[in-house]
N, C-alpha and C positions, 0 to 999 in steps of 0.2 A: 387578235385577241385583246380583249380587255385589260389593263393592267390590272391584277390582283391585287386580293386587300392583304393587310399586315397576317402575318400566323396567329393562331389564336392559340392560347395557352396551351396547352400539351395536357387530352382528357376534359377540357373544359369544353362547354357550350353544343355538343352537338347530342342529338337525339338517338340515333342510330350507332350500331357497337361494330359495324360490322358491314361489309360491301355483298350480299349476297349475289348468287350467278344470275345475269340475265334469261329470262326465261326465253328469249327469240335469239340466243346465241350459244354457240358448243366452246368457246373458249372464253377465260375472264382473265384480265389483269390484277395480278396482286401484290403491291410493293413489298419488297423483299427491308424489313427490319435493319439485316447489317449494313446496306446500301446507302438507304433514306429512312432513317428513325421516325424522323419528321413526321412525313408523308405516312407512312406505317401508322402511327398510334395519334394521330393528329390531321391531319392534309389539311391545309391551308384552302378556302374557297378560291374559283377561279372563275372569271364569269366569261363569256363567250357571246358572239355576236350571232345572233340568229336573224338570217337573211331570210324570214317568212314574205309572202307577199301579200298577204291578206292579213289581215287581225282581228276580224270578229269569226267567231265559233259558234254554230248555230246547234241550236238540238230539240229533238220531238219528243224527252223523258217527260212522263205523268208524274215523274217525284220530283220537276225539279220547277219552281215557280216563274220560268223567264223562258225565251227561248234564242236571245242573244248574247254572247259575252266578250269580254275582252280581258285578255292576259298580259301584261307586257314583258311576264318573264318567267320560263320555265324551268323547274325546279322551286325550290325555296330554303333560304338557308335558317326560317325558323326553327328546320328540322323537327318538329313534331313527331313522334313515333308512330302515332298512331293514323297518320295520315293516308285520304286514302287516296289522292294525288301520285304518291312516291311511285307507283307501276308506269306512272306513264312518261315517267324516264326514261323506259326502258324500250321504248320504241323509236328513242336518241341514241341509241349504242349503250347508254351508261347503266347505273345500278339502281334499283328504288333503296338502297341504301346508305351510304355517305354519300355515294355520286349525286343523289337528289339534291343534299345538302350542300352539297361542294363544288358543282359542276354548274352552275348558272347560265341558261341561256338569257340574253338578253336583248328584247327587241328592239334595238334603236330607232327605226324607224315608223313606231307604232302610231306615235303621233299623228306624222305624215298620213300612215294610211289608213288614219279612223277620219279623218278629213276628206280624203277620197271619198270613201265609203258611206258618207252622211252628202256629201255633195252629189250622191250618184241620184240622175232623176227617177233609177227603182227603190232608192230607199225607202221604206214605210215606219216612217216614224214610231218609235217603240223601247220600253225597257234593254237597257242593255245591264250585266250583270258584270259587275268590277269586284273583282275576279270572280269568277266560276270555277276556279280549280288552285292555284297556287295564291300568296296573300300579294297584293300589290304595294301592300307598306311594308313589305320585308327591307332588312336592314339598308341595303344597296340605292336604296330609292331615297334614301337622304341626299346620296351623292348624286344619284342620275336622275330624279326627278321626270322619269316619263310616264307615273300616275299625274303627277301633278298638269305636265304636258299634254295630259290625253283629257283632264278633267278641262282644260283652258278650253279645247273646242270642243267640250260637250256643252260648254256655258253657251260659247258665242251660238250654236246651230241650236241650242236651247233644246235636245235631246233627254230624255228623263235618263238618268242611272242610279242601278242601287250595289251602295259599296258593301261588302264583306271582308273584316280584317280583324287581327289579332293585336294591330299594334295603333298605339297613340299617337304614333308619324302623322295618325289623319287630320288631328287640330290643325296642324301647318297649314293645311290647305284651305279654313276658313272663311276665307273670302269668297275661293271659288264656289266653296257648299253652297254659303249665303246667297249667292247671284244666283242660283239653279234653284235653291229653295224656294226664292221668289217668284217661281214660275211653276212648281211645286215637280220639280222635276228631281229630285234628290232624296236619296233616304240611305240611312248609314244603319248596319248593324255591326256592332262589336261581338264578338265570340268570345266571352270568358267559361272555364273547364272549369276552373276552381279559384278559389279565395285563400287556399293554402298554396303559400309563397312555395317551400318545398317540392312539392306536388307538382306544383304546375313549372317550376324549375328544371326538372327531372322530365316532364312529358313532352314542356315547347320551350327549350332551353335558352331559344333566342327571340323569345315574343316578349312584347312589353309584361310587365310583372302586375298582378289583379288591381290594388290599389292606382295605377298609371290608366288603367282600361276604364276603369270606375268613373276617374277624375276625368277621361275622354268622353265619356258619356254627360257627365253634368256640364262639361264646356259645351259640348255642342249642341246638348238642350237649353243652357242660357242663352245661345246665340238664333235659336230659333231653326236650329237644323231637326228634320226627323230622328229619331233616332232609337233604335230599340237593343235588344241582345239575343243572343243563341247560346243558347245554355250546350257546347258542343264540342266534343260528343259525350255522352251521357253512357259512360263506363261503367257496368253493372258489379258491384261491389268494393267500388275505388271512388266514384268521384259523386255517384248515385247520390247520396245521400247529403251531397251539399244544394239539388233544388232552389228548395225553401231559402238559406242565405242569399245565394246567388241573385235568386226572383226581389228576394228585399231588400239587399245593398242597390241591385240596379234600378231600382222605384223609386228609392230614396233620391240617387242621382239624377231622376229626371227620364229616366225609358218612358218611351210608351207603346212597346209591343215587346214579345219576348216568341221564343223556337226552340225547340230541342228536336237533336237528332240522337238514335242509339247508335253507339261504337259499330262501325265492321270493318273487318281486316281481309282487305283480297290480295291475292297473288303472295308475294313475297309479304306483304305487311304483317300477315299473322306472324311466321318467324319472327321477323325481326321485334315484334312484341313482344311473343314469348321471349326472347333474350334479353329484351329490357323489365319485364318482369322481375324475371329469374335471379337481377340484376340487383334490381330496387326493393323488389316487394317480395321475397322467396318465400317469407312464410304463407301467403296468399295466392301465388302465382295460379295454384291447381284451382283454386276456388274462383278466380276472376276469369279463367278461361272458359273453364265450366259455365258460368255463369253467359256467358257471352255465347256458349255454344245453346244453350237454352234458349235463347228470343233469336236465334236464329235456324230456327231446325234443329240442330247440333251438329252443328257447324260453324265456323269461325265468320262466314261471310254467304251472304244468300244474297246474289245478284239479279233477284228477280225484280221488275217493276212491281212497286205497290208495297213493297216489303222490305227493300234492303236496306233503307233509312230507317225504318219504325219499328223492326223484329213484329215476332209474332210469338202468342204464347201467354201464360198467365204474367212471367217477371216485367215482360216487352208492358202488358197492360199495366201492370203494377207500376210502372215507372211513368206511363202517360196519366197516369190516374195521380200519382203524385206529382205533377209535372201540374195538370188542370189544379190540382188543390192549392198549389202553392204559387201559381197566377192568381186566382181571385182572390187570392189572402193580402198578398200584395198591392193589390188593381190595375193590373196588368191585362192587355188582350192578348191575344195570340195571335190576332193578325198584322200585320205591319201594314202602314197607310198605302194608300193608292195613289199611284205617281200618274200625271197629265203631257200627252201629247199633243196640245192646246198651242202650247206659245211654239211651237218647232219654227223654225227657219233656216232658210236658205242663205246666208249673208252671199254678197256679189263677192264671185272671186275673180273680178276685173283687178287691172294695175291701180293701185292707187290712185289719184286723179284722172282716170279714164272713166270714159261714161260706160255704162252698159247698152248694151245695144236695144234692150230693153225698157231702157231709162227713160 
């Protein structure tokens, strides 16, 4: 196992109130209070070595713009509430609830075998999507750097990738952007929810704070990196109505593309919503759920292709209609640039001073 990090405050920083039942399992563990306090009203992260043997994730979804991705760590301890990642904990034994947050798998080996994997002579050079599911600058990647490790040999094979992240960890890597940029193989979106510090405190307790996400945006537009936003997710009577700011702070900074997705909550996430609701926001709770069951059938989550990202319905329209108005008020597109599989290569993985037999 991984050495774990320090406790973190007691009540502070995490998303989730509450470890709900596994839905593929008939028993759950529940720390007993008199035993371990700690653990109880707190649990300390713990990360864990995931011995996967492959690392790209391939998928045929019409909703999703890529059809490669790479993860190097399952779970995520932004804890975001409203995530819709946190189920798929739970085909790890753990919880889409604290466990998501707390229980960190972590692929040590990812590196190595996105190496493999770009060396293989079936590979067909193509977007790969950093991350597709959990955020790759979650806090732990300061310390273990295997986004950064995986971004070093996307540079060297010159493979295009497009990052998705919540946090400003991703300036660090700078240099790597710039050298993949140069080949136009890089494009960064940041996901900001909100511009109120509170708000967005309370939703991704451990993602970088707006003004941090903002300032990542104009560095990595000064430096010449792609770079746009995701207005995400797009929370009908709670975060709705910050669009318009959001669209015009990131313009200012230098975007130049922008996305919004609408909220849905499957499996265990609607619970755990509604308990953070109920939490944060009780005078509102009934109305934001409502609202949510509205662009989506009436229902908290509608997994059908074509729909479960965008609702449907008059509010679902209402919000892409404000969504469109407050792009071109800005000068925003909506599509993010087109990455090139142009420069790809092979580099020789002969011994150093050895010729290739090719040579």
């Amino acid at each position: 196992m991984v050495p774990e990090a320090p406790p973190p405050v007691p009540g502070k920083g995490r998303g989730a109130g509450s470890n709900p039942t596994n839905r593929f399992e008939r028993i759950a563990y529940e720390p007993d209070p008199e035993v371990d306090p700690a653990e109880a009203s707190a649990p300390r992260t713990r990360f864990y070595r995931d011995r996967s043997r492959s690392v790209l994730s391939f998928n045929d979804s019409p909703d999703i713009g890529y059809d490669a991705s790479l993860n190097p760590y399952r779970g995520c301890e932004h804890g975001c509430i409203y995530c819709y990642a946190r189920p798929t904990h739970e085909y790890l034994g753990f919880s889409s609830g604290l466990d998501f947050e707390t229980r960190i798998m972590v692929k040590e080996d990812a590196p190595a075998l996105l190496r493999a994997a770009l060396a293989h002579p079936k590979w067909e050079p193509q977007t790969i999507a950093l991350s597709g599911v959990t955020d790759c600058y979650q806090p732990v990647e300061r310390r273990l750097r295997l986004t950064r490790q995986c971004l070093e040999v996307l540079a060297e094979f010159r493979n295009p990738v497009g990052i998705t992240t919540k946090n400003a960890l991703v300036t660090r890597d700078l240099d790597l952007l710039g050298e993949l940029a140069r080949h136009r193989c890089v494009s960064v979106t940041i996901s900001i929810t909100s511009l109120d510090l509170a708000l967005q405190q309370a939703l991704e307790p451990r993602t970088s704070p707006p003004f941090k996400r903002l300032e990542a945006v104009r560095i990595l537009a000064a430096a010449g990196i792609p770079v746009g936003i995701n207005v995400a997710p797009v929370i009908p009577a709670l975060n709705e109505h910050e669009m318009g700011p959001i669209l015009k702070a990131a313009a200012e900074a230098g975007a130049q593309w922008a996305g919004h997705q609408v909220v849905r909550l499957p499996h265990a996430v609607k619970d755990l919503f509604a308990e953070w609701l109920t939490t944060h926001f009780p005078d509102r709770a009934k109305k934001v759920l409502n609202r949510i069951r509205s662009v989506h059938g009436g229902k908290l989550n509608d997994a059908r292709f074509g729909v479960r990202m965008s609702g449907q319905g008059i509010f679902a329209e209402e919000i892409h209609a404000m969504f469109a108005i407050a792009c071109k008020r800005a000068g925003m597109e909506s599509r993010r640039v087109e990455l090139s599989t142009a420069a790809f290569r092979r580099p020789s993985l002969a011994v150093p001073g050895q010729l290739s037999l090719f040579e």
